[in-house]
C-alpha positions as CSV (number, residue, x, y, z in Angstrom):
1,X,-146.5,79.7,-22.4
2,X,-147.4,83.1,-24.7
3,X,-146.7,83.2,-28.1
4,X,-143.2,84.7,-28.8
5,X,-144.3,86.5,-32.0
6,X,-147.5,87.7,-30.3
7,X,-148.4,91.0,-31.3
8,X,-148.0,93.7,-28.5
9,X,-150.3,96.1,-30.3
10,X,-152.5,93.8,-31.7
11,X,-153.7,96.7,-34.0
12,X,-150.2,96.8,-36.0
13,X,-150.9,93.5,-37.3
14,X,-153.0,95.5,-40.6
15,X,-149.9,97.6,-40.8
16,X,-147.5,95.3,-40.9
17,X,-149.3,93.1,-43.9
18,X,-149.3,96.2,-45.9
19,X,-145.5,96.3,-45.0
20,X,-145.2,92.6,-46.2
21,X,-147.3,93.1,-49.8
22,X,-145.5,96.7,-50.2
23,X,-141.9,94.8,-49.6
24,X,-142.8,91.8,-51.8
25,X,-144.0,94.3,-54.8
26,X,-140.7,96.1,-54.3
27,X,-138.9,92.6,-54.5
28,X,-140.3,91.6,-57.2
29,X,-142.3,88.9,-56.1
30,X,-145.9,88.4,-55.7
31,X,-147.9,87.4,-53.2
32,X,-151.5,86.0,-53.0
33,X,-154.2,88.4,-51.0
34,X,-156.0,85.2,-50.0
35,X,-153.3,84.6,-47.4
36,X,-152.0,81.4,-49.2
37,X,-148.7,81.9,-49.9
38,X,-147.4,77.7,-49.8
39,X,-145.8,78.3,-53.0
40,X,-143.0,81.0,-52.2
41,X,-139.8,79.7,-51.6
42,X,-138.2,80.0,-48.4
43,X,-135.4,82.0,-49.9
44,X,-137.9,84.6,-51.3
45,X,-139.8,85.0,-47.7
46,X,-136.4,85.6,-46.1
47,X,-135.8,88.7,-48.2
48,X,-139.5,89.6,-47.4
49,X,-138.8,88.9,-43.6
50,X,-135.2,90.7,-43.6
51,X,-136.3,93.7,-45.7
52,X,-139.6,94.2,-42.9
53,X,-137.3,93.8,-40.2
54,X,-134.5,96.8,-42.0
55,X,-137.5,99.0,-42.0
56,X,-138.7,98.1,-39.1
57,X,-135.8,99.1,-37.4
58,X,-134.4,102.4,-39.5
59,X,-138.1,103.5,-38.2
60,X,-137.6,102.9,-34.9
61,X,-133.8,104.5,-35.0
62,X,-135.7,107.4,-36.8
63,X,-138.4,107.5,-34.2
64,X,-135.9,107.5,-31.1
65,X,-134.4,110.7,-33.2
66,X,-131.1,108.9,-33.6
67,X,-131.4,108.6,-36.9
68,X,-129.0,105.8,-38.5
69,X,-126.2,104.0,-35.5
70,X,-123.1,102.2,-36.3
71,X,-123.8,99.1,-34.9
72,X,-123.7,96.8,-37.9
73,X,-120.6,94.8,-38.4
């Protein structure tokens, strides 16, 4: 079985850890460049993970030339 979080432009994966550092700094909270990051607190990685994922999609709704849809509830 494949990994679910596998990477389908394996090439995206430098992108998106500048997208993780660049979200943390905005956040407020720092993160080690030696990849060990054991002592952030599951609360603070789910504001890293859910601001990522805003971005992620607002580019993609920009990309499709949609620009912003009403789905949220």
């Amino acid at each position: 079985m494949a990994k679910s979080n596998s990477l389908v432009v394996p090439q995206a994966s430098q992108a998106l850890d500048q997208m993780k550092y660049e979200v943390a700094s905005q956040l407020g909270i720092s993160l080690s460049r030696d990849g060990y990051n054991g002592d952030i607190t599951t609360y603070n990685a789910g504001k890293i993970g859910g601001s990522i994922t805003r971005r992620l999609v607002e580019i993609a709704e920009q990309s499709l030339g949609g620009g912003s849809t009403n789905f949220r509830r």
